[in-house]
C-alpha positions as CSV (number, residue, x, y, z in Angstrom):
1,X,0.0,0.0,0.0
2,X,2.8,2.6,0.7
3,X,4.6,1.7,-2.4
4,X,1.6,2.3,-4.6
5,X,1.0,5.6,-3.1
6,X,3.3,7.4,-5.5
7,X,1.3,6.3,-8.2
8,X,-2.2,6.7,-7.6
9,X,-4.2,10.4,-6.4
10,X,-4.8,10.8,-2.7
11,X,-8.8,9.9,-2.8
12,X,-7.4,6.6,-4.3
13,X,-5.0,6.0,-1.7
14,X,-7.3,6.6,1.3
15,X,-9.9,4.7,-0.7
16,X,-7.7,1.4,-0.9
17,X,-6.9,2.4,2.8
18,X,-10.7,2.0,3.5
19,X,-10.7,-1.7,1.2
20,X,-7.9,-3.1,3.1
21,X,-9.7,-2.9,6.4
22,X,-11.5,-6.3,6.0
23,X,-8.8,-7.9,4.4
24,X,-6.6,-7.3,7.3
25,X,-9.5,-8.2,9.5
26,X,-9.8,-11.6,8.0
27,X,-6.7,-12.5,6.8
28,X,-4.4,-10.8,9.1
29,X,-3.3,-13.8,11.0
30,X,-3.3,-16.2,8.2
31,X,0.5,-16.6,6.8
32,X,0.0,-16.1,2.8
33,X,1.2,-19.5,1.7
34,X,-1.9,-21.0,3.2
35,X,-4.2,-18.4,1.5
36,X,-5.6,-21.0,-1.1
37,X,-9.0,-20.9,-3.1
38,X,-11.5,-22.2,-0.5
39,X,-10.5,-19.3,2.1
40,X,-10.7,-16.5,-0.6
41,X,-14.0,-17.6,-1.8
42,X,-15.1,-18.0,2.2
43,X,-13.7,-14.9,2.3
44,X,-16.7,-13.9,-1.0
45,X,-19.3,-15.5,0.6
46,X,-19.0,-14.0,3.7
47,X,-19.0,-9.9,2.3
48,X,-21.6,-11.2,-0.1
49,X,-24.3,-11.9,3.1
50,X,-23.4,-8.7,4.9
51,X,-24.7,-6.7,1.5
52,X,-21.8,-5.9,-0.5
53,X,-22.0,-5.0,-3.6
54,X,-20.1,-6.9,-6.6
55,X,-18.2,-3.5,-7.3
56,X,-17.1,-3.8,-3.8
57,X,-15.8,-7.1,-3.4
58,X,-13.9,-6.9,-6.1
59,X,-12.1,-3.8,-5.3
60,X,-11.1,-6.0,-2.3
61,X,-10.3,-8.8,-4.4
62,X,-7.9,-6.5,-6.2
63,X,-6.0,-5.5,-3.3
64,X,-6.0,-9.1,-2.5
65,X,-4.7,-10.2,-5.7
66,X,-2.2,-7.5,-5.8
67,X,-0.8,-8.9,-2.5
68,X,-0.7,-12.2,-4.0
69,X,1.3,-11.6,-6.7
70,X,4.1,-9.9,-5.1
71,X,4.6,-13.1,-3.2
72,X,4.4,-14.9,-6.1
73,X,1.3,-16.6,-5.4
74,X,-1.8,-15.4,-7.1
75,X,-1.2,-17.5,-10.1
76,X,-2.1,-20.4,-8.0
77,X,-5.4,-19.3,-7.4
78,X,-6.3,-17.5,-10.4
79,X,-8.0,-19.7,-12.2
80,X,-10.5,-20.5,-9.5
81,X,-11.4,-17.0,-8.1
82,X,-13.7,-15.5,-10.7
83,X,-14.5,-11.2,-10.7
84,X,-18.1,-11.3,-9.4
85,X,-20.3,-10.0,-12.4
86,X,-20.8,-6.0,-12.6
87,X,-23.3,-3.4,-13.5
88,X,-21.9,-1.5,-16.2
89,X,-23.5,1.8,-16.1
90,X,-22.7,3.5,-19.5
91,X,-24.1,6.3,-17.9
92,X,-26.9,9.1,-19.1
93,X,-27.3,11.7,-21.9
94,X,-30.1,14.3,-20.6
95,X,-32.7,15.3,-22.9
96,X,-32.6,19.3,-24.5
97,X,-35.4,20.2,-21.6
98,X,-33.3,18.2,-18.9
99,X,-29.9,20.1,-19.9
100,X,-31.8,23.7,-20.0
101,X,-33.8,22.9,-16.8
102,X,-30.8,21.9,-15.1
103,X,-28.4,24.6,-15.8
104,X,-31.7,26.8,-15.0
105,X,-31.8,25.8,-11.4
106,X,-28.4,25.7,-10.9
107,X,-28.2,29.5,-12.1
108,X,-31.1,30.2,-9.9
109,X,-29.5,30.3,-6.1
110,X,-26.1,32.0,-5.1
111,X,-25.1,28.8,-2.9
112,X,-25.8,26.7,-6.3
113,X,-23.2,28.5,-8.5
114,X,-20.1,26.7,-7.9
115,X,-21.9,23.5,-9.2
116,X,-23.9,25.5,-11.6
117,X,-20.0,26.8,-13.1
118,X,-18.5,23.5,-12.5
119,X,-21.5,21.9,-14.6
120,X,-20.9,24.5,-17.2
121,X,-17.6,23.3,-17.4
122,X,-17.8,19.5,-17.8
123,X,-20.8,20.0,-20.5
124,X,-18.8,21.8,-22.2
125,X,-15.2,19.9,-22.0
126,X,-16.2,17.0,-21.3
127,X,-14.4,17.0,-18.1
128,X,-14.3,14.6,-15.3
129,X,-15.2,15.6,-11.9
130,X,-11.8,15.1,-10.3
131,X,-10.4,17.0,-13.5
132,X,-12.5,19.9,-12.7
133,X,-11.5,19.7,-9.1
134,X,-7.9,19.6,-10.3
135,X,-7.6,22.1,-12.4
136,X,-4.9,24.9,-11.5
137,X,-4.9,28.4,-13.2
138,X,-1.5,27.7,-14.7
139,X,-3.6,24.9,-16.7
140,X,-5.6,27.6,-18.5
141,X,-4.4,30.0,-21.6
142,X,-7.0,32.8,-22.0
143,X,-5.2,34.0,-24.6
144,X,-5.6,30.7,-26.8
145,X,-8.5,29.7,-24.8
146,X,-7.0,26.0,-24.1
147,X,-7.5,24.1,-21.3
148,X,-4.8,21.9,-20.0
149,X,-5.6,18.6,-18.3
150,X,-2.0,17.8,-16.7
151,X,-3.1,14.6,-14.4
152,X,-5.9,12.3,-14.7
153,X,-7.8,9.2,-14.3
154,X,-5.5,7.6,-17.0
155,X,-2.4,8.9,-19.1
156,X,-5.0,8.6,-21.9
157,X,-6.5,11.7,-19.9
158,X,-4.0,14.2,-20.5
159,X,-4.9,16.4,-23.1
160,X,-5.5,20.0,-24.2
161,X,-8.9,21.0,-24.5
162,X,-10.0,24.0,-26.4
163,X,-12.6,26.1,-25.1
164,X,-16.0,27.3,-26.6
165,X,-17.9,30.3,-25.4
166,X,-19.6,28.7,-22.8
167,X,-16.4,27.2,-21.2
168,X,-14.6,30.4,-21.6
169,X,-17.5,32.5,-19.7
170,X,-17.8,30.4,-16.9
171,X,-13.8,30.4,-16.3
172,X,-14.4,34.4,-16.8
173,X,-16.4,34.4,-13.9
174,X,-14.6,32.2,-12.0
175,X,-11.5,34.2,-12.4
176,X,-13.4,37.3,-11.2
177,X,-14.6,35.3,-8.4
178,X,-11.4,34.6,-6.8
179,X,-9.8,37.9,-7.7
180,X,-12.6,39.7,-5.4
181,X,-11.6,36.8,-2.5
182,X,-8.0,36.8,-2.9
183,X,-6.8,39.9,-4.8
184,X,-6.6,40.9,-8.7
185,X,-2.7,39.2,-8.8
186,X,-4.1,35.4,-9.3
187,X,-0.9,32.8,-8.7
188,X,-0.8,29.8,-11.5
189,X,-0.9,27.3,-9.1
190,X,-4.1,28.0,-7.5
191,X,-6.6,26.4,-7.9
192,X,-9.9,26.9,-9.8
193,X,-12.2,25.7,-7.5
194,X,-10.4,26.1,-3.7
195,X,-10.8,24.6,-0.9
196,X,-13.4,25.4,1.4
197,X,-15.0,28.2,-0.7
198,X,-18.4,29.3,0.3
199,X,-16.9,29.6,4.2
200,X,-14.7,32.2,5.8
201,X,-11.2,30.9,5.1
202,X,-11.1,29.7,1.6
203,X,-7.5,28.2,0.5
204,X,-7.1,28.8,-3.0
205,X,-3.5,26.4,-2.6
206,X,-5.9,23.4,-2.0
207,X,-8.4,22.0,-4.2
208,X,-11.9,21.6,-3.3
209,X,-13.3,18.6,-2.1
210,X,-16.4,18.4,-4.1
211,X,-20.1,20.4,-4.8
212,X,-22.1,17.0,-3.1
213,X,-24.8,19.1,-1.1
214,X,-25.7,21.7,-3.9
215,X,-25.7,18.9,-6.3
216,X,-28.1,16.6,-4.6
217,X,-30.3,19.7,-3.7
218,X,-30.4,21.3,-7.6
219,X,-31.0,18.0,-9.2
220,X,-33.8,16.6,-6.9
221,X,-35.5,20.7,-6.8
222,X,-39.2,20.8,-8.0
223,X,-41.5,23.6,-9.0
224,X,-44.7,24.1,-7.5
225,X,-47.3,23.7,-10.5
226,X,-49.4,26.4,-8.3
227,X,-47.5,28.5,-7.1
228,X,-44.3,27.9,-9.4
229,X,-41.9,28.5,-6.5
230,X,-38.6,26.1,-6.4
231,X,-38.2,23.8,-3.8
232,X,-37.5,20.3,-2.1
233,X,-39.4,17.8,-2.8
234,X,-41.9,17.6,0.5
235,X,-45.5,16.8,1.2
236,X,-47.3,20.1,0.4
237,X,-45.9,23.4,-1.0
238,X,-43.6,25.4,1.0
239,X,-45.4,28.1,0.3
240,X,-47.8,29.0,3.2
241,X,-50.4,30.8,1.2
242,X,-50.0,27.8,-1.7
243,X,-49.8,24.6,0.3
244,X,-50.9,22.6,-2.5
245,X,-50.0,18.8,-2.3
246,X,-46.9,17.7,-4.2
247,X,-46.1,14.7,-2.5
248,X,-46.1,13.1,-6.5
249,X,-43.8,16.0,-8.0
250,X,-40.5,14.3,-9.2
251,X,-37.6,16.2,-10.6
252,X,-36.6,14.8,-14.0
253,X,-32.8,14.9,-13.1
254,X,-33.5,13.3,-9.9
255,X,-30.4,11.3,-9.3
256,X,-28.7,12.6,-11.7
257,X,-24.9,12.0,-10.9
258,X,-22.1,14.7,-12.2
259,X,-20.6,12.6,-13.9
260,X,-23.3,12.0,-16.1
261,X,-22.2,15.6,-17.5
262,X,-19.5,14.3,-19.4
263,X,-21.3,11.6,-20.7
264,X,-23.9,13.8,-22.2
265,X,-21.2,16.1,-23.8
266,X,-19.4,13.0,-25.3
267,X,-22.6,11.9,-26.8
268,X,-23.6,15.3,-28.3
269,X,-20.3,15.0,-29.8
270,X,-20.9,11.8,-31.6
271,X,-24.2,13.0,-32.7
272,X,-22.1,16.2,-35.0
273,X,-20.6,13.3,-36.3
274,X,-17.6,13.5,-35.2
275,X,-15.0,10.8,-35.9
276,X,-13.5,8.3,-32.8
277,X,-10.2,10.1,-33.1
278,X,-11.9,13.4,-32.5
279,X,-13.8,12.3,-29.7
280,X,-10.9,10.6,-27.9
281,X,-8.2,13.7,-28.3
282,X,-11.1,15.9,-26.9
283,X,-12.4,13.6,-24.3
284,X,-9.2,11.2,-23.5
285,X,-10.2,7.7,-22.3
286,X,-12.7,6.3,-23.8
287,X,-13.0,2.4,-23.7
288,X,-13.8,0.5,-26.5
289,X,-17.3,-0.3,-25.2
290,X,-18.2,3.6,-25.0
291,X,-16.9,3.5,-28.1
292,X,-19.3,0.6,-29.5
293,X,-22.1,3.1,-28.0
294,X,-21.0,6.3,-29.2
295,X,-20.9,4.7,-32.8
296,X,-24.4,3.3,-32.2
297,X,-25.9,6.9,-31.3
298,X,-24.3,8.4,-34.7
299,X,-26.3,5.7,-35.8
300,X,-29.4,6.8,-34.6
301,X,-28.5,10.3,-35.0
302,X,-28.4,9.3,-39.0
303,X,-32.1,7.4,-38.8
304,X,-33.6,10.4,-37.5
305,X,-32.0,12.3,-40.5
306,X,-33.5,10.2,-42.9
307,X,-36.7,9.6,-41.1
308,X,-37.2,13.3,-41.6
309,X,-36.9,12.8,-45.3
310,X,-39.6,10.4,-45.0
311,X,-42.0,12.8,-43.0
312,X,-42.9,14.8,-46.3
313,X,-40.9,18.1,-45.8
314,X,-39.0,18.4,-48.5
315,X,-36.6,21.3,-49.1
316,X,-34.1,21.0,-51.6
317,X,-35.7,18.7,-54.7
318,X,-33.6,16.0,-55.9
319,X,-35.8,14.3,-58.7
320,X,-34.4,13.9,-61.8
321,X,-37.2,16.0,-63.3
322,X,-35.4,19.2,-61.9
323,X,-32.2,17.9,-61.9
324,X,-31.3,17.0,-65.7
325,X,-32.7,19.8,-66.7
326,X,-29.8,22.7,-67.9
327,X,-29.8,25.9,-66.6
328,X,-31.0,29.2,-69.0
329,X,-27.4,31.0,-68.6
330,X,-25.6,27.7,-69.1
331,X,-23.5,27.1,-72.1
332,X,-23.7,23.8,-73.6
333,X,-20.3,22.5,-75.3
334,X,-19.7,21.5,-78.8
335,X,-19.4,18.3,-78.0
336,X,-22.5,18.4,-77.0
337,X,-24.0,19.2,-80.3
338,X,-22.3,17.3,-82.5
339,X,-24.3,14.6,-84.3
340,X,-23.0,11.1,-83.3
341,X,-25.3,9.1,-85.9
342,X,-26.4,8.5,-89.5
343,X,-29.0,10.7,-91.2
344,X,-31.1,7.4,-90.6
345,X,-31.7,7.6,-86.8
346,X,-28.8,5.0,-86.2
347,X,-25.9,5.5,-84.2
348,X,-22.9,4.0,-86.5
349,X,-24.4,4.2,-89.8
350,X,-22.4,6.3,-91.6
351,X,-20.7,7.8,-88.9
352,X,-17.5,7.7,-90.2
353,X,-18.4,9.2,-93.5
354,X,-19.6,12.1,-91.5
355,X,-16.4,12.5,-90.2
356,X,-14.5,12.2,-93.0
357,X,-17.0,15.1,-94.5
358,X,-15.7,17.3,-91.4
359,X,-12.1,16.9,-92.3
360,X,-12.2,17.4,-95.7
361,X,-14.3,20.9,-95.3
C-alpha cells in the first residue's frame, strides 16, 4: 500500500486504505502460503451476506490479488477465483429540456453557482469531476482559450482541451470570483475551484473537495405547478399561502450523478458526427465499449435524418425531373452538339463518312 501511493491520487490512496480494512481483519493472521481458493472464496461468501456490492468485493479482491502476486502466489489461485459479475452503467445523456432545466436551477441560487460553473464546465469539455477539481490556473491559456488537463484518471486523460464560449464564460467568472476573494494578482498554481469556498477561510493552494450538497439539492429541486416557487421535494408546497399537495412531483434529473455531464457532452459529440479520433483527443479515455455506444448513437442520430426525409418536408428537390434539366445561362459544349449518328436515326451508320466530311471541309 505505501509503495503504490506514489502512483495513484490521494482519494485513491485513502480509498484502498478503506478496502484493506476487512482484508486485514480476515486474513491478518493467516500466513500467505496458506491463502488458497477455498479461504478466498469463504472470504466472498461472507462480504456477499453482509450486502456488498459486486463492485465492492472486487475492489477488495484486487487488493487481494495484488498482494498475492508480489509473493508470487496469485497464479495459483487464479484460475478458481472469478470477478463477481458488474453493472456496467454507461451512464446518461439528458434530454434538450433536462440540460436547459438543469443549468436553469443551478443559475437560480447563489449557494448553487459553484456546481452551476463546474456543470458549465464538464458539459462543455467533457471533463471529469476530479479533473475539474484539479484544475490549476497555470492549466488555462486565455489568450488561446485551451485548457490543460496535466493529471488524470489515465495517461490517456492528459490532453488539451480547447474552449467554446460557454467554457470560456464560466472560467471568466470564476477568475473574477477569486480575484474579489483573494486579490486581482491570481498565482498559477491555484486552484480553480479552492478549498473550502463558500466559508470564511477559503484556500485557494488546495483543491476543493467536491459540490455534493448543492448537487443533490439542484437535481432533486421541484417547482410548485401552483405557485411555481422552487423547492425540495416535501409533502405540500412550502409556500404558506399555496400549500398545494406535491407529495407526486418528481424532478426529472433526480439522481442525476455529475458525472453523467460528461457523458452527455461526449454523446452530443458523436451526434455532429464527429470521428472516434476526434472524440478521444477531446475527451481522453474512452473504452472501447463507450466507443461501441458512441458509434451506435451516430447511428441513430443518421435514422432520425433520414426519417425526416420520409415525413414529407421536402426542401431542396432531388428528382431527376429538376435535376437534368440545364440551366437558361448555361453554355452547352460542342461536343454536345455534334451529331453522333447517320441521317437514318442510327448511331454507327455512316458515322465515319460524316467525319470524313468534317475533315475534308
Amino acid at each position: 500500500m505505501a509503495d503504490r501511493a506514489a502512483h495513484v491520487q490521494p482519494r485513491s490512496k485513502r480509498s484502498e486504505a478503506d478496502h484493506a480494512k476487512p482484508l486485514r481483519d480476515y486474513f491478518g493472521l493467516l500466513p500467505i502460503a496458506r491463502i488458497d481458493v477455498d479461504s478466498i472464496l469463504a472470504y466472498v461468501r461472507q462480504r456477499k451476506a453482509k450486502g456488498l456490492s459486486n463492485t465492492t468485493v472486487n475492489m477488495e479482491l484486487g487488493i487481494l490479488r495484488r498482494i498475492l502476486k508480489r509473493a508470487k502466489r496469485w497464479h495459483f489461485v487464479e484460475d478458481e477465483v472469478p470477478r463477481l459479475p458488474e453493472r456496467r452503467d454507461i451512464g446518461r445523456a439528458l434530454q434538450p429540456e433536462e440540460k436547459l432545466r438543469l443549468l436553469k436551477v443551478a443559475q437560480s441560487r447563489p449557494e448553487w453557482e459553484t456546481a452551476y460553473l463546474a456543470s458549465v464546465l464538464a458539459l462543455n469539455t467533457t471533463m471529469r469531476g476530479c479533473e475539474v477539481k484539479q484544475l490549476r490556473w497555470r492549466d488555462i491559456d486565455l489568450m488561446d482559450h485551451t485548457l490543460l488537463i496535466r493529471r488524470s484518471k489515465t495517461l490517456a486523460g492528459e490532453r488539451v482541451i480547447p474552449l467554446n464560449a460557454n467554457a470560456y464564460a464560466a472560467l471568466m467568472r470564476l477568475r473574477e470570483r477569486s480575484q474579489m476573494r483573494f486579490g486581482s494578482d491570481l498565482q498559477p498554481d491555484w486552484y480553480v475551484f479552492p478549498s473550502a469556498e463558500g466559508y470564511s477561510k477559503p484556500d485557494p493552494t488546495k483543491p476543493m473537495g467536491g459540490w455534493r450538497s448543492a448537487w443533490r439539492n439542484l437535481t432533486r429541486a421541484i417547482s410548485c405547478p401552483s405557485c411555481g416557487q422552487l423547492q425540495r421535494p416535501a409533502a405540500v408546497c412550502c409556500n404558506s399561502a399555496c400549500g398545494v399537495d406535491i407529495s407526486k412531483l418528481k424532478s426529472p434529473t433526480a439522481g442525476l450523478r455529475f458525472h453523467d455531464l460528461r457523458h452527455h457532452a461526449i454523446t452530443e459529440l458523436a451526434e455532429s458526427q464527429a470521428s472516434d479520433r476526434t472524440v478521444m483527443s477531446i475527451a481522453g479515455h474512452v473504452s472501447q465499449r463507450m466507443l461501441a455506444h458512441y458509434s451506435h448513437v451516430r447511428i441513430e442520430a443518421k435514422r432520425k435524418a433520414l426519417d425526416a426525409l420520409a415525413g414529407g418536408v421536402k426542401t431542396v428537390s432531388y428528382d431527376t425531373s429538376n435535376d437534368t434539366k440545364p440551366l437558361k445561362e448555361a453554355i452547352l459544349s460542342p461536343q454536345v452538339l455534334e451529331r453522333n449518328g447517320g441521317d437514318d436515326g442510327t448511331r454507327t451508320r455512316g458515322l465515319c463518312r460524316d467525319r470524313a466530311t468534317m475533315r475534308c471541309n
